[in-house]
C-alpha positions in Angstrom: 12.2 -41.9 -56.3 11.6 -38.1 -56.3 10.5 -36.7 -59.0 11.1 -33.1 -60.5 9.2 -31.1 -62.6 10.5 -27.9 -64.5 8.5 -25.2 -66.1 8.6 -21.4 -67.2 11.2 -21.9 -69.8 10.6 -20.2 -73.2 11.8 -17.3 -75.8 12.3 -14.2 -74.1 14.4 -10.6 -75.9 17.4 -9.7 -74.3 17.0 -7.6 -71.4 13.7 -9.7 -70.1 12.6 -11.5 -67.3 11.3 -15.2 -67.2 10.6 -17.3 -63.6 11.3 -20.8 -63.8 10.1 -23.0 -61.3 10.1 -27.0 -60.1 7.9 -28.9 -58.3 8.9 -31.5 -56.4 6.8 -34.8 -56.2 7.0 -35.6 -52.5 7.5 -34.1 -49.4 11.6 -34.6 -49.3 11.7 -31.3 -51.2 11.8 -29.8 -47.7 14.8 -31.6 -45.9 17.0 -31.1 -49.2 19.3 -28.3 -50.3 17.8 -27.1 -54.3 19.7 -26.1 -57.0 19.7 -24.8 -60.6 22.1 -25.6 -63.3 22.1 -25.0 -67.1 23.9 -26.5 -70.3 23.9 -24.2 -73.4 24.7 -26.3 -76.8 28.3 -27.9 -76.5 29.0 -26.8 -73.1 28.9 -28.6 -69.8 26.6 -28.7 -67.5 27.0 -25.6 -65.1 26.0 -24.2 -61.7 23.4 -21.4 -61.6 22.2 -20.8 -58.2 21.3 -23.4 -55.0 19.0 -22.9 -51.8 19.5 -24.8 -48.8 16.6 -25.8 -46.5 16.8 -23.4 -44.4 16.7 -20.9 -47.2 20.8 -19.6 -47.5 21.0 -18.9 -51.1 24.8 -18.5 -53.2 25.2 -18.1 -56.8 27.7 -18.6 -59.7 29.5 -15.2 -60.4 27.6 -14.7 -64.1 23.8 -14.6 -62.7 24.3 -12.2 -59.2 22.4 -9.9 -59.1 20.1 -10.8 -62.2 18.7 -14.3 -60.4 17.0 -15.0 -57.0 16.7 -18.4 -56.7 13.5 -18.9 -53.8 11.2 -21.7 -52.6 7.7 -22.8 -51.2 8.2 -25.5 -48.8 4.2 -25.5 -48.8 3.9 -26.3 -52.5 7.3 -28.3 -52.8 8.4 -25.9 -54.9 11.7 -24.0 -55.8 11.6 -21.2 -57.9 14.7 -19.0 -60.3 13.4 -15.8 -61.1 16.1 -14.5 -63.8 15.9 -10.4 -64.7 18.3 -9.3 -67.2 18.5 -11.5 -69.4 21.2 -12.1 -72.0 21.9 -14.1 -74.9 24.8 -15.8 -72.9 22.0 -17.3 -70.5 20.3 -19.2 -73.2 20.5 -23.6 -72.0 18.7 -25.6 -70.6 18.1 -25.0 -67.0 17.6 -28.2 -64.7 16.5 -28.0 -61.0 18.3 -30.9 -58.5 17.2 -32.1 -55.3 20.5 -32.8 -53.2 22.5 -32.9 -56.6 21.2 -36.6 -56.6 17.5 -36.2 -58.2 17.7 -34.3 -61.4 14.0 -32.7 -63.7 14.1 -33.1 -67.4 14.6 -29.7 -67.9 13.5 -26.1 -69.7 14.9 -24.9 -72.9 15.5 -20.8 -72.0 16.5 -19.1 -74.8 17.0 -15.3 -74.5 17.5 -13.6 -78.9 15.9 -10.8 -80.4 
């Protein structure tokens, strides 16, 4: 069982940057497609931004151009580097391995 680990998260004023990233336990990171989702208080879960493994990126319509999603096959990491920020982006973000292996998730929460 893969394991994910997510970190970066924290309180950042409108308009700021934060880069979240997850490590992946094992070397399967690198055959799998990665992908970010959040959930803000009483909303479902939602799609932020995925990376295939051969590094095509897509994103939802309310983070282009504010997030690059990237990754380090190297360090089995994948990375969501979000500029911009607005109160609207505050959840918690979770990375996924394939949509089938899931991190506990980091609590973003963007209020001045």
């Amino acid at each position: 069982q893969v394991q994910l680990v997510e970190s970066g998260g924290g309180l950042v004023q409108p308009g700021g940057s934060l880069r979240l990233s997850c490590a992946a336990s094992d070397g399967r990171f690198r055959f799998n497609d990665m992908a970010w989702y959040r959930q803000a208080p009483g909303k479902q879960r939602e799609f932020v931004a995925i990376i295939t493994r051969t590094g095509v990126t897509g994103y939802s319509d309310s983070v282009k151009g504010r997030f690059t999603i990237s990754r380090d096959n190297a360090k089995n990491t994948v990375y969501l580097q979000m500029n911009s920020l607005k109160p609207e982006d505050t959840a918690v973000y979770y990375c996924t391995l394939d949509g089938s292996h899931w991190g506990q998730g980091t609590q973003v929460t963007v209020s001045s």
